[in-house]
C-alpha positions as CSV (number, residue, x, y, z in Angstrom):
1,X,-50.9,-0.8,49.0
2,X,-47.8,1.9,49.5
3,X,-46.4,-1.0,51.9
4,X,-44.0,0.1,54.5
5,X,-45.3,3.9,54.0
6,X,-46.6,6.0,56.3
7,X,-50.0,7.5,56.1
8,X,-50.7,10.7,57.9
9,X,-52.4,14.5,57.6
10,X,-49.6,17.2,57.6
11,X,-50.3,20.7,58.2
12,X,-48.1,22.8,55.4
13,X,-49.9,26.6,56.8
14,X,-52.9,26.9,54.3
15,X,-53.9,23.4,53.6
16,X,-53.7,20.3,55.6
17,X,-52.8,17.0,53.1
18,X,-53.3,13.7,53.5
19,X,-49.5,12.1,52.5
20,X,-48.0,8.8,52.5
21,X,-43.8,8.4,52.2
22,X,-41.3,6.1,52.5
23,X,-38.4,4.8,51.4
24,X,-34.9,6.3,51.5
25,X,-32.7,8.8,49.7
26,X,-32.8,11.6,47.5
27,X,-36.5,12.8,48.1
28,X,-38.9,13.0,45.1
29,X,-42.6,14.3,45.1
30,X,-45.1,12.4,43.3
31,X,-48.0,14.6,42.5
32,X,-51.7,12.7,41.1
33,X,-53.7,14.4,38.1
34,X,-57.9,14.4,38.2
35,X,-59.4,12.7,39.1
36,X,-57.2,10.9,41.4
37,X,-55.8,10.7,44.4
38,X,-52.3,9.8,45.9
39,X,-53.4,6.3,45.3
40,X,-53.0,6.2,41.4
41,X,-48.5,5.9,42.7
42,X,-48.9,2.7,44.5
43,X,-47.5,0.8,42.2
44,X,-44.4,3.1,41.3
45,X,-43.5,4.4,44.4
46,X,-42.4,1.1,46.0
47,X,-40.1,1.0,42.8
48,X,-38.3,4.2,43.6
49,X,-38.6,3.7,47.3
50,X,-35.2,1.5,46.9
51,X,-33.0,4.6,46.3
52,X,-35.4,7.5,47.1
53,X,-37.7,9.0,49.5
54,X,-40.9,9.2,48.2
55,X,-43.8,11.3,49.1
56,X,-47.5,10.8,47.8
57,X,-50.2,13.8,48.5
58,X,-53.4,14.2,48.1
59,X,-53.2,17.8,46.3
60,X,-55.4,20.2,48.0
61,X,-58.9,20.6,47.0
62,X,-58.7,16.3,46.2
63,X,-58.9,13.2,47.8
64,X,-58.7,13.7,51.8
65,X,-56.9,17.0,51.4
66,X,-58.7,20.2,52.7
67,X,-60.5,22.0,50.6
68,X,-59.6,26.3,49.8
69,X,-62.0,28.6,50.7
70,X,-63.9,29.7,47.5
71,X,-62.8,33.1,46.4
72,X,-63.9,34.9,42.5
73,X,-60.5,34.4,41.1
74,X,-60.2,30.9,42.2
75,X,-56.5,31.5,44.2
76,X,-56.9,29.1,46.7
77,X,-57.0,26.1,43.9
78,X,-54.4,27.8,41.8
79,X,-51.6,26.0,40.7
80,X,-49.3,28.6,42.6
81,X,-50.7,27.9,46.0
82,X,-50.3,24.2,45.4
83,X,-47.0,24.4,44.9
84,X,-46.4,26.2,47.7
85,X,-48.2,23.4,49.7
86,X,-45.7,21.2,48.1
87,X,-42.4,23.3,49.6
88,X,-43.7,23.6,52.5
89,X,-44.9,20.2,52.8
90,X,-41.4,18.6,52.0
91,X,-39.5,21.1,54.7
92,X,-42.0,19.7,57.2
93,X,-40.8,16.3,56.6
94,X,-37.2,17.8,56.6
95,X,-36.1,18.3,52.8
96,X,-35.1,21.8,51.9
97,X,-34.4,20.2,48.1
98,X,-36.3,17.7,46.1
99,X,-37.5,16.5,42.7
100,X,-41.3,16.7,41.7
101,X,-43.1,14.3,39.5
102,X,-46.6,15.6,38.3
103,X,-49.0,13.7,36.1
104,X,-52.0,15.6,34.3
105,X,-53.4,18.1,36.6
106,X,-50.3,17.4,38.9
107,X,-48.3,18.2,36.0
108,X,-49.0,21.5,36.0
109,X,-48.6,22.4,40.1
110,X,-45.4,20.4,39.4
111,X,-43.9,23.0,36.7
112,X,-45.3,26.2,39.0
113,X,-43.2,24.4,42.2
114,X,-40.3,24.7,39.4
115,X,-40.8,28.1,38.3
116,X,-42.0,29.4,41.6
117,X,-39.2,27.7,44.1
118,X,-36.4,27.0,41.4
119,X,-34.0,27.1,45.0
120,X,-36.1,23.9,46.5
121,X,-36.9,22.0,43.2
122,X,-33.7,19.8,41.5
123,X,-35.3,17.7,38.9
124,X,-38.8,18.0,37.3
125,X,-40.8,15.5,35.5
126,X,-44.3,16.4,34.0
127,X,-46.0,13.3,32.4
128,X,-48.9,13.9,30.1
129,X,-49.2,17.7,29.9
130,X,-47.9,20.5,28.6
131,X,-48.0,24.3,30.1
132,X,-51.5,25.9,30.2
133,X,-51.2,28.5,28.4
134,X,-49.5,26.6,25.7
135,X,-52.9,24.1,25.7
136,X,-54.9,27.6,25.6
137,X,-52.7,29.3,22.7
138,X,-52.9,26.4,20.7
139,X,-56.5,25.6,21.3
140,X,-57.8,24.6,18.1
141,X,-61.3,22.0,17.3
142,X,-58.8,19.0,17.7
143,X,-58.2,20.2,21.5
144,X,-61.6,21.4,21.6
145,X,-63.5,18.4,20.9
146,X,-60.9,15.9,22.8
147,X,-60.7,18.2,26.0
148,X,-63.8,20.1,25.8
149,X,-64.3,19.2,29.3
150,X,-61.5,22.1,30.7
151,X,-64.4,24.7,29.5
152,X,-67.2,22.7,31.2
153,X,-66.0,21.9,34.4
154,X,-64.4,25.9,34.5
155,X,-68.2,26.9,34.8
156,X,-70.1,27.7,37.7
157,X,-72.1,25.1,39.8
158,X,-73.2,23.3,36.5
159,X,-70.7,20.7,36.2
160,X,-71.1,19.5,40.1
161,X,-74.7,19.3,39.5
162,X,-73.7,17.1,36.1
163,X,-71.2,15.0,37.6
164,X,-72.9,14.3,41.2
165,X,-75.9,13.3,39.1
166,X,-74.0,10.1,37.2
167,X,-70.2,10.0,38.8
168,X,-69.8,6.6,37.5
169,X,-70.3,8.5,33.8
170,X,-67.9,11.1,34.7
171,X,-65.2,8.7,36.6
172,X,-65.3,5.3,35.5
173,X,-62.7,2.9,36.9
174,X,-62.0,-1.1,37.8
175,X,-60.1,-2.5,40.5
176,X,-58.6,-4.7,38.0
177,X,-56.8,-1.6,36.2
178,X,-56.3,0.5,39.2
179,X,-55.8,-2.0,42.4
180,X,-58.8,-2.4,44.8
181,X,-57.3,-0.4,47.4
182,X,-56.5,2.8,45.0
183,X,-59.9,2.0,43.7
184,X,-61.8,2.4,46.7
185,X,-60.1,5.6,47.7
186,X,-60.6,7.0,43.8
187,X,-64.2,5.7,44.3
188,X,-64.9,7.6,47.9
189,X,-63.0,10.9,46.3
190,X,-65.1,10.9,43.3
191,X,-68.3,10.4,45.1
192,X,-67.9,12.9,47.5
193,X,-69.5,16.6,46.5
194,X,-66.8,18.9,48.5
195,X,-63.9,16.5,46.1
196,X,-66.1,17.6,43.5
197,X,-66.0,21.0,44.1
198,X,-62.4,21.0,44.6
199,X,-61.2,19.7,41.9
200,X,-63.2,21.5,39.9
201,X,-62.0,24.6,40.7
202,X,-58.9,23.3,39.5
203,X,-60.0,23.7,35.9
204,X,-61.1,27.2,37.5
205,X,-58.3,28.3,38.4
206,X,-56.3,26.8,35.0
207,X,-58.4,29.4,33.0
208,X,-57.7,31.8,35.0
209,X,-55.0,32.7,37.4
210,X,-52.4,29.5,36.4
211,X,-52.9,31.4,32.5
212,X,-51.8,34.9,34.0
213,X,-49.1,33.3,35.8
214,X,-47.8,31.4,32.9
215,X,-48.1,34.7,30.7
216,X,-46.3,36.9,33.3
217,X,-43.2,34.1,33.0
218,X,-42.9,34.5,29.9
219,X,-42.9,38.0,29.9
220,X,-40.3,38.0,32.6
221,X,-38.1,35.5,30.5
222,X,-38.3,32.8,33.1
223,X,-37.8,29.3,32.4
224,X,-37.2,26.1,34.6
225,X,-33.7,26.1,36.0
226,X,-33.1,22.3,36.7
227,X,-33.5,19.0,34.2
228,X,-37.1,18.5,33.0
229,X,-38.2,14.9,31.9
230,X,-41.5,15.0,29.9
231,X,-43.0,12.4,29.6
232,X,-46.5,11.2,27.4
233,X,-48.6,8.4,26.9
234,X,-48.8,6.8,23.0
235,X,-52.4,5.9,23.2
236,X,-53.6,9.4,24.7
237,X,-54.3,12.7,23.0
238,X,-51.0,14.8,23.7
239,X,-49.2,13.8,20.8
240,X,-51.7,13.9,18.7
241,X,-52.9,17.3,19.1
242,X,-48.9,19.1,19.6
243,X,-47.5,16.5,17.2
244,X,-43.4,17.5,18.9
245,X,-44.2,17.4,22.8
246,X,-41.0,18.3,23.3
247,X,-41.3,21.6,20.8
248,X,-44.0,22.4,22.9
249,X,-41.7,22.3,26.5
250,X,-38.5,23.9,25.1
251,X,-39.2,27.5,25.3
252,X,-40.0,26.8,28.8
253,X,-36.9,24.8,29.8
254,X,-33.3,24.6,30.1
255,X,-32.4,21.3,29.8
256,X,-34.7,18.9,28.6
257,X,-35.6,14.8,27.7
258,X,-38.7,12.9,27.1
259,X,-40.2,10.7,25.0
260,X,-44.0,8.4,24.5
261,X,-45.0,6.0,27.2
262,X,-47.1,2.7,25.2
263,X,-49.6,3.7,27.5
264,X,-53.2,5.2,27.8
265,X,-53.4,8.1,30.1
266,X,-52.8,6.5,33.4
267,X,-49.0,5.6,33.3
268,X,-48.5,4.7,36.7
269,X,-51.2,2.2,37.0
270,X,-51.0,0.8,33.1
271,X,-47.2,0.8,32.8
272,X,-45.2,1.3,36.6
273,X,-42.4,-0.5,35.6
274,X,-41.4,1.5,32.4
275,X,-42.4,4.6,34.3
276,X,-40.2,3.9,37.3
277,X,-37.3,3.1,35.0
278,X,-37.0,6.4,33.5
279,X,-37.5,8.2,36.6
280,X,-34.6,6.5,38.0
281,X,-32.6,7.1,35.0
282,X,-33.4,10.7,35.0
283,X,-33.1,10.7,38.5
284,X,-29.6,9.9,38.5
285,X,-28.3,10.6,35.4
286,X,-29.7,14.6,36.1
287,X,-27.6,14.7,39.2
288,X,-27.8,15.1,42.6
């Protein structure tokens, strides 16, 4: 797995992460959803690791990461201080510029690194999500009964206690679909209560601060400055429940592409090739 990467534990200030990169060229960040880990990429990130540097983190609060320090209003596993782990991770390895890739949960620290650092970030793609306060606004039973679990795991101390209970109920998962080796370190993360905890607070955070944050953008007339790529998986729930993903991403962007994956919801371990394909496209036909 991730061959010819190198694994280590950066320091980025507030958060120490547990990253793997390689490869050469224009740097891109791939960022993992819940409830995995850097792992879920091993099977893309050799693909791009031909014409681009690629870096895989654990986000903080998951995996190997540190975990924040709990606070009421959940800042510490806000969306805004992940991306700030992100810039700061990327000038330690010496990139003042880069692209970020975010799937799921990822998806969303990958838009704040966009909105929050639009001088460090020169192509987004967000794959299988759509801003949170766009998911909130448009909350409806349909969203409600298919991702009921935001509002549960956003609770207090109830959803540890659920999941540590029965994680293989919570987190299923093969090596077959995932690779053995991403396996293992998906089956360690989601085993481990202080993982738990942090990625919880995640969903915390999402109903929280990341909402305010989004509001206060909008407000503020602020959209993302570079190319967005969104991208969605055909057998999942996102078109389904905004029927024109795309609708859903304009207001928020200034140039923007995407289409459906054939997929379920783990694109980079059910489809890497098609993945990588239009990540290099966009990649290169975005500029820079």
């Amino acid at each position: 797995m991730f061959e010819g990467f190198k694994p280590e534990f950066i320091d980025v200030g507030e958060a120490v992460l547990r990253v793997r990169h390689g490869g050469s060229g224009h740097p891109v960040l791939l960022l993992h959803g819940h409830p995995r880990t850097h792992a879920t990429w091993h099977r893309v990130a050799p693909l791009l690791g031909a014409e681009h540097t690629v870096v895989c983190p654990d986000l903080r609060g998951f995996g190997q990461s540190s975990k924040p320090v709990d606070t009421p209003d959940h800042a510490g596993s806000s969306k805004r201080a992940k991306a700030a782990d992100c810039v700061a991770l990327m000038r330690k390895l010496g990139f003042e510029r880069f692209a970020v890739v975010g799937h799921d949960r990822g998806s969303y620290t990958a838009f704040r690194a966009a909105m929050d650092h639009p001088e460090a970030i020169t192509h987004l793609a967000v794959l299988d999500g759509v801003p949170i306060l766009e998911a909130l606004e448009r909350c409806d039973v349909g969203f409600a009964s298919a991702w009921w679990h935001w509002f549960f795991f956003a609770q207090a101390e109830k959803p540890e206690r659920a999941i540590l209970a029965n994680p293989e109920l919570w987190y299923p998962g093969t090596p077959d679909q995932m690779g053995e080796e991403a396996y293992a370190d998906f089956m360690a993360a989601t085993r481990d209560p202080e993982t738990i905890h942090g990625m919880l607070e995640d969903y915390r955070a999402g109903l929280g601060l990341d909402r305010q944050h989004d509001e206060a953008d909008r407000r503020a007339g602020r959209k993302v400055q570079c190319p967005t790529l969104a991208l969605w998986s055909l057998r999942d729930d996102l078109e389904r429940l905004y029927g024109d993903v795309l609708g859903v991403w304009r207001p928020w962007t200034t140039r923007l592409e995407g289409r459906g994956l054939d997929c379920s919801h783990h694109m980079a371990e059910e489809a890497p090739e098609e993945l990588a394909t239009e990540l290099r496209r966009f990649l290169s036909e975005a500029g820079e």
